[in-house]
N, C-alpha and C positions, 0 to 999 in steps of 0.2 A: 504494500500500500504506500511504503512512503516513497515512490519515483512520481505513485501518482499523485499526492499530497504534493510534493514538491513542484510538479507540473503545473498543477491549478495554481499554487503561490504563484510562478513567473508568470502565467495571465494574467491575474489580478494584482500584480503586483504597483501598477501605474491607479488602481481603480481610485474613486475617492467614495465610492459607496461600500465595496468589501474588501475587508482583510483578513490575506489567510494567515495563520500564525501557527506556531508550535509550542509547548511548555515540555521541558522536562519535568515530570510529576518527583522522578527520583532524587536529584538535584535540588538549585536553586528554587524551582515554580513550585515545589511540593506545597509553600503555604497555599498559593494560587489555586493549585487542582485542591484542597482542601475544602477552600470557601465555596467551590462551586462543584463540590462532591463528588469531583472524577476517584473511581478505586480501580478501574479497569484501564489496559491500556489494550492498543489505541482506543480513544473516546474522543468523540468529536462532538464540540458545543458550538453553536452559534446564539448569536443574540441579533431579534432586529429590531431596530427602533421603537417605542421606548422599554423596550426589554432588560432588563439588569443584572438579570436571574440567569439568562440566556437556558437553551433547551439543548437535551441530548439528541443528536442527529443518528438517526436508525436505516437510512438508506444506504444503498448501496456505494459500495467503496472505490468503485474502478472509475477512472478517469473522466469519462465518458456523462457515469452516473453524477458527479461530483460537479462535476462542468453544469449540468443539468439542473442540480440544485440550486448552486450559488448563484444563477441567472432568477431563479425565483426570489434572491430575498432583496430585501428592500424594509423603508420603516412600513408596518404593519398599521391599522384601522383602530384607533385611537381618538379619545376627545382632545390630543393634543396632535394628532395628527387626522382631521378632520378630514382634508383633501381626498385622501387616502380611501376613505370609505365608499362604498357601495351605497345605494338607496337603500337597501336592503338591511346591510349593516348599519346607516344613520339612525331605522327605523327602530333599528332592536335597540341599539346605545339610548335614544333620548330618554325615554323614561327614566334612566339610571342619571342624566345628565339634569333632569327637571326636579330631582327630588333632592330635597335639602337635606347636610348633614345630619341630623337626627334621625332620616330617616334610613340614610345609609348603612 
């Protein structure tokens, strides 16, 4: 996996929307893979805007598959990223947007 990990880095490597990266968990990044609960290796997380938590990526590994994903992400449908959403999506959010903190 890692020529193909590597691979997708040199595409994206110019992006200003994804970055691919690596942590050594054993090493230096071990605090890092802690906070965001990697125990397995490889383990691949992304996060897309405004995600902070980021998610564990379960697709497939080959080149091909990888190239395929990272063209899907982007910041995600959110009240701070409004644009972003669907009709669909706006319609499910407001009520949660319309209701005052107490009631949240």
């Amino acid at each position: 996996m890692k020529p193909d990990w590597d691979a997708l880095g040199e595409k994206y490597e110019d992006s200003k929307k994804v970055l691919i990266g690596d942590v050594d968990c054993t090493g230096s990044g071990k605090e890092l893979c802690d906070r965001f609960g990697v125990t397995g290796y490889p383990t691949l997380k992304y996060f897309n805007p405004p995600d902070t938590e980021g998610e564990t990526y379960e697709g497939g590994r080959s080149l091909k598959e990888l190239k395929k994903f990272a063209k899907s992400l982007g910041p995600g449908c959110s009240a701070a990223t409004w644009d972003k959403c669907s009709d669909a999506q706006k319609a499910e959010l407001q009520p949660y947007l319309d209701m005052s903190e107490e009631e949240l």
